[in-house]
N, C-alpha and C positions, 0 to 999 in steps of 0.2 A: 506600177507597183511591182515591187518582187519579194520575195522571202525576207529579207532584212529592213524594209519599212512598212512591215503588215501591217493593217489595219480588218479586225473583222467586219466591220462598215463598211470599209471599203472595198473591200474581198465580195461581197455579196451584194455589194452596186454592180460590181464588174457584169454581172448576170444583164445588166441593160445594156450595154456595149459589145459584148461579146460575139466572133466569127459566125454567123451561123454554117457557114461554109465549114469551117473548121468542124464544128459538131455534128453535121450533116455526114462530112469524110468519116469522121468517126465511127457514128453509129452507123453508116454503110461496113466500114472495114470490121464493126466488134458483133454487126449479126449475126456472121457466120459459127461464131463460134460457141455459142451454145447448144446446136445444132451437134458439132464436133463433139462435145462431151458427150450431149444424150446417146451419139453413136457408139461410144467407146462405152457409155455406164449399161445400154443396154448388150451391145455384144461381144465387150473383151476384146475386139479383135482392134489391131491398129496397123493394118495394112494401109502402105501408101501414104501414112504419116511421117514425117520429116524431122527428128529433132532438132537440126539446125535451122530447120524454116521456124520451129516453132519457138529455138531461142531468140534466131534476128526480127522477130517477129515483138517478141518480151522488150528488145534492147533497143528497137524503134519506142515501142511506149514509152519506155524507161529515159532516152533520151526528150520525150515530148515533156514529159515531168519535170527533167531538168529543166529545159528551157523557162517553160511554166513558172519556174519557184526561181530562178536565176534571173528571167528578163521580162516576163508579162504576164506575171502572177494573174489570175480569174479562176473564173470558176469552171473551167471546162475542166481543169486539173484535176476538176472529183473524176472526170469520163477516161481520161489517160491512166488515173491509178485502178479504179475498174475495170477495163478493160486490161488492163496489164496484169491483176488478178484473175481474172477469168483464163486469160493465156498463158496465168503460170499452175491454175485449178488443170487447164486441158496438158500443162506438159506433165504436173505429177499424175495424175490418171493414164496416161499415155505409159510413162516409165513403168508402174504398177501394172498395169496390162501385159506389158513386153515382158517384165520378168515371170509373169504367172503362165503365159503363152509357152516363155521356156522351162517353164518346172514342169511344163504340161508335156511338150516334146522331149524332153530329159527324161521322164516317166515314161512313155510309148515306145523308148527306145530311137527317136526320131532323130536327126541330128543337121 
């Protein structure tokens, strides 16, 4: 099944058939990042964060999706669009951080 012969029956059979491998990978690679945001919502600080880790990171999901809705529509595609949201919740919190950090050192004189 892909995006152009949906069926919602069928879309949520797929849940009996589905990788568990594939969903295991997942939710191993999308733990951590919750983690990531509590660190950032609790201390502002985003040393040693990556914005390009944290886009190729978005544009790996972003391509699992594709593929998902192009060749092997299921239901794990709820877990790659979540996941892809959460890594784009950590990169604006990140960006927002990084600007507030420099209004902070702009202020202090800091440079």
């Amino acid at each position: 099944m892909n995006i152009f012969d949906f069926d919602w029956g069928a879309f949520w059979a797929t849940a009996k058939t589905l990788s568990w491998y594939e969903v295991g990978m997942l939710l191993c690679f999308g733990a951590s990042w919750p983690f990531s945001i509590l660190k950032v919502l609790r201390t502002g600080r985003t040393e040693g964060k990556s914005f390009i880790f944290l886009a190729l990171v978005m544009l790996g999901y972003l391509f699992g999706i594709i593929h998902k809705l192009f060749f092997h529509l299921d239901v794990v595609i709820i877990l790659y669009a979540a996941l892809f949201c959460v890594v784009g919740l950590d990169y604006i919190l990140t960006v927002r951080a990084r600007l507030r950090q420099q209004r902070a050192d702009g202020a202090h004189g800091k440079q």
